[in-house]
C-alpha positions in Angstrom: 31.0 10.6 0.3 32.7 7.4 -0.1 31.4 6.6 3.5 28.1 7.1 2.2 28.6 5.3 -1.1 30.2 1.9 0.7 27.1 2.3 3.5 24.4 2.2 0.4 26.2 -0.8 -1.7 26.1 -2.7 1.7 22.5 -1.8 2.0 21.7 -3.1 -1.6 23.8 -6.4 -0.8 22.1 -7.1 2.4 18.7 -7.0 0.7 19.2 -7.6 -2.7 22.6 -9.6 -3.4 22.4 -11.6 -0.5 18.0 -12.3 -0.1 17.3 -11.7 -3.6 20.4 -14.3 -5.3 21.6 -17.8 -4.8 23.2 -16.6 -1.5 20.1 -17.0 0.4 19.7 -20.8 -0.2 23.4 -21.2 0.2 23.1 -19.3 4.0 19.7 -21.3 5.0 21.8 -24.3 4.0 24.4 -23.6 6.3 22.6 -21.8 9.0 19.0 -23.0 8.8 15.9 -20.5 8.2 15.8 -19.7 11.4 19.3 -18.8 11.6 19.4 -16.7 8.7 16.7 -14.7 9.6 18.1 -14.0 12.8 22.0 -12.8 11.0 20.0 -11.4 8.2 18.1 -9.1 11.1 21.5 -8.2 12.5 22.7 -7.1 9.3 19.7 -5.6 8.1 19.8 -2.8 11.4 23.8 -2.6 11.1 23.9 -1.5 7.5 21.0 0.9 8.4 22.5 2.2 10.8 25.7 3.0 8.9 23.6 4.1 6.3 22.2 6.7 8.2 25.3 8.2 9.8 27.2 8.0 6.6 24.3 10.4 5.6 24.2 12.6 8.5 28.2 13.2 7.6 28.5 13.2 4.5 29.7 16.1 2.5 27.1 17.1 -0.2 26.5 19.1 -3.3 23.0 20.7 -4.2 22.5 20.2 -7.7 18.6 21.6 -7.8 16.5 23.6 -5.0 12.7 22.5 -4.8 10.8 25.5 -4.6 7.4 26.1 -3.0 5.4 24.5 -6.2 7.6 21.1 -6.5 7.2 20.7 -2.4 3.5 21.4 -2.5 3.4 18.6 -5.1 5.7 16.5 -3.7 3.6 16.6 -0.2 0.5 15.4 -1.9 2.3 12.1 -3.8 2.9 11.7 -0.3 -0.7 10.6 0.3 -1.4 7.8 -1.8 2.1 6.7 -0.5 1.3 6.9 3.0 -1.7 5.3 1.6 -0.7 2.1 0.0 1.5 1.5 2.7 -1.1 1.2 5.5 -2.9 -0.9 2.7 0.2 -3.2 2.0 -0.8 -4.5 5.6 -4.2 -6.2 4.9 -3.9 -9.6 3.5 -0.6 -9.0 1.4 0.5 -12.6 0.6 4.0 -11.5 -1.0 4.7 -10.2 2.3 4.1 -13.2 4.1 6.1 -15.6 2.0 3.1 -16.5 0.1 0.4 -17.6 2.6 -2.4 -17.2 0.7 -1.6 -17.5 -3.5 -4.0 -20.2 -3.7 -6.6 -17.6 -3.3 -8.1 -14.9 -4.8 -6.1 -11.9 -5.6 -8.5 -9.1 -3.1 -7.9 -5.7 -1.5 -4.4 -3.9 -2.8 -3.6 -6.6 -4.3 -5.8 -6.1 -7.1 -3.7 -3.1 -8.1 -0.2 -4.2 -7.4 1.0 -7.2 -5.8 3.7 -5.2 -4.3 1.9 -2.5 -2.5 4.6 -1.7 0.2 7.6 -2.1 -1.3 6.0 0.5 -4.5 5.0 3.0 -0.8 8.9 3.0 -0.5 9.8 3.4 -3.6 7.7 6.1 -3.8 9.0 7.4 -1.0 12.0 7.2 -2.1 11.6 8.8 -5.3 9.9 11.5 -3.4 12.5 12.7 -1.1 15.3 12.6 -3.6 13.0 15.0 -5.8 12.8 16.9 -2.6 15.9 17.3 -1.9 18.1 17.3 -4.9 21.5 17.0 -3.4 24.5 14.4 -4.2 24.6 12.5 -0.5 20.3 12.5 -0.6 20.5 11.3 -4.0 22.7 8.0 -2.5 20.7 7.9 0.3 17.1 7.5 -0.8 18.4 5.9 -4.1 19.6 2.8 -2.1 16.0 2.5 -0.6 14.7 2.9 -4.2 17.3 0.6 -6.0 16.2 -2.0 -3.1 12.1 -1.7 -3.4 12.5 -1.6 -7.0 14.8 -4.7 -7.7 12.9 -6.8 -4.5 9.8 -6.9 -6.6 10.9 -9.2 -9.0 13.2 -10.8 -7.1 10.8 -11.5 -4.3 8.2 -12.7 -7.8 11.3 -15.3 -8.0 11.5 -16.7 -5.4 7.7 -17.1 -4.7 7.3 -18.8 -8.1 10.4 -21.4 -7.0 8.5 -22.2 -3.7 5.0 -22.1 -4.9 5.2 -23.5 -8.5 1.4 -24.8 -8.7 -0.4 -21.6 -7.4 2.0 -18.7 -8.5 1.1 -18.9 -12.3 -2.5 -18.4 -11.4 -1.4 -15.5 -8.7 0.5 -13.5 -11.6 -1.7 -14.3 -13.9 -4.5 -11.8 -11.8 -2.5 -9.4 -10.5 1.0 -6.9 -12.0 3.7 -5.4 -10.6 2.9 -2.1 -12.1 -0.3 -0.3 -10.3 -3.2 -1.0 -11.6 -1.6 -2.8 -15.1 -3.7 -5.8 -14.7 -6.7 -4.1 -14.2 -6.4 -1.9 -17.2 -5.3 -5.4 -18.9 -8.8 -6.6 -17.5 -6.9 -8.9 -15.7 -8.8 -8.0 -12.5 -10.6 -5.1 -11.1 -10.6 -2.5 -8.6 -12.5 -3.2 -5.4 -12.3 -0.1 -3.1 -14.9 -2.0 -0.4 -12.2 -4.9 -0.4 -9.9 -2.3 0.9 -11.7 -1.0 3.5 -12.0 2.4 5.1 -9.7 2.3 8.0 -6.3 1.6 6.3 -6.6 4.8 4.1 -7.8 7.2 7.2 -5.1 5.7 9.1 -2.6 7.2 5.8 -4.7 10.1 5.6 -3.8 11.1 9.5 -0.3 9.8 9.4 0.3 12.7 6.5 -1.2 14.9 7.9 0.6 14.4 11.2 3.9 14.5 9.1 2.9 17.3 7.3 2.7 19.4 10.4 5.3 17.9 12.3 8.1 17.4 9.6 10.1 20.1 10.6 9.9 19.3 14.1 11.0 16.3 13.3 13.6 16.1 10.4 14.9 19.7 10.7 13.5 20.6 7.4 9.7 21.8 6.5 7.3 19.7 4.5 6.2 22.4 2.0 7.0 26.3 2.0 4.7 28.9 2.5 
């Protein structure tokens, strides 16, 4: 377990202590942008990868069983997750370093301006719920602990290299689904979404739905 525990610290570092802090600017100083995205790459699949066979060896202690009920329900939040992340790929501007702020807010964006990293969270979330042992709970809670404390640190540094049109951006658009629209902020838009990105979720669940166990080892849901 301590395996496990170092592997998921050096996870959260990579992405949050080290892209989401002072370090960053101190690294592209030294090594250029290019250059840091390169070593930040490198280190990005190497803690991954120790990540997941930390996981794969760690001992573990079940502290809940999900029965048939919490995986049925489980295995629907799944959809909407699937969901918003095929939808974080259409004209996501806090993806793409902010191409895009001058504009306005459309599509996903209108809900969250964090659409993919909320579809991991979620994810997370999901699978630790499914689960409910002591090595799952470190494993999926790094990926939640990173998806949850990149949104506002990705807000910070967007606002440092955009200062004219981020005000404007944040003033349309939340963190929390759907908060700006409910704040009248914005609106919802399904036709700005489009009809492909959610049919692509749709099949990719129900693809994972039937071929979890195949997969993973471990079913989806229980009859």
């Amino acid at each position: 377990m301590i395996l496990l525990l170092l592997a998921a610290a050096l996870w959260v570092f990579v992405h949050v202590g080290i892209s989401g802090t002072a370090l960053r600017g101190r690294a592209v100083a030294a090594l250029g942008e290019k250059g840091f995205m390169i070593g930040f790459s490198l280190a990005s699949v190497v803690s991954i990868f120790l990540l997941v066979i930390a996981w794969q060896n760690a001992p573990t202690t079940p502290l809940w069983f999900a029965g048939r009920e919490l995986r049925w329900i489980l295995a629907a939040l799944m959809l909407p997750t699937l969901v918003l992340f095929m939808t974080s790929h259409k004209r996501n501007p806090t993806a793409v370093g902010g191409k895009g702020l001058g504009e306005e807010p459309r599509g996903i964006q209108r809900v969250t301006r964090h659409p993919m990293l909320w579809s991991f969270a979620l994810w997370a979330a999901i699978h630790m719920l499914g689960n409910g042992d002591t090595a799952s709970l470190v494993f999926f809670g790094a990926f939640l602990v990173t998806a949850l404390a990149g949104m506002p640190s990705i807000d910070a540094k967007l606002a440092a290299r955009h200062p004219e049109a981020w005000p404007s951006f944040t003033a349309r658009t939340s963190i929390i689904p759907f908060a700006a629209i409910a704040a009248g902020r914005n609106r919802l838009a399904l036709r700005e979404i489009g009809l492909m990105p959610p049919l692509v979720g749709l099949l990719l669940w129900a693809a994972l739905l039937h071929f979890h166990r195949h997969i993973f080892g471990v079913p989806a849901i229980l009859m």
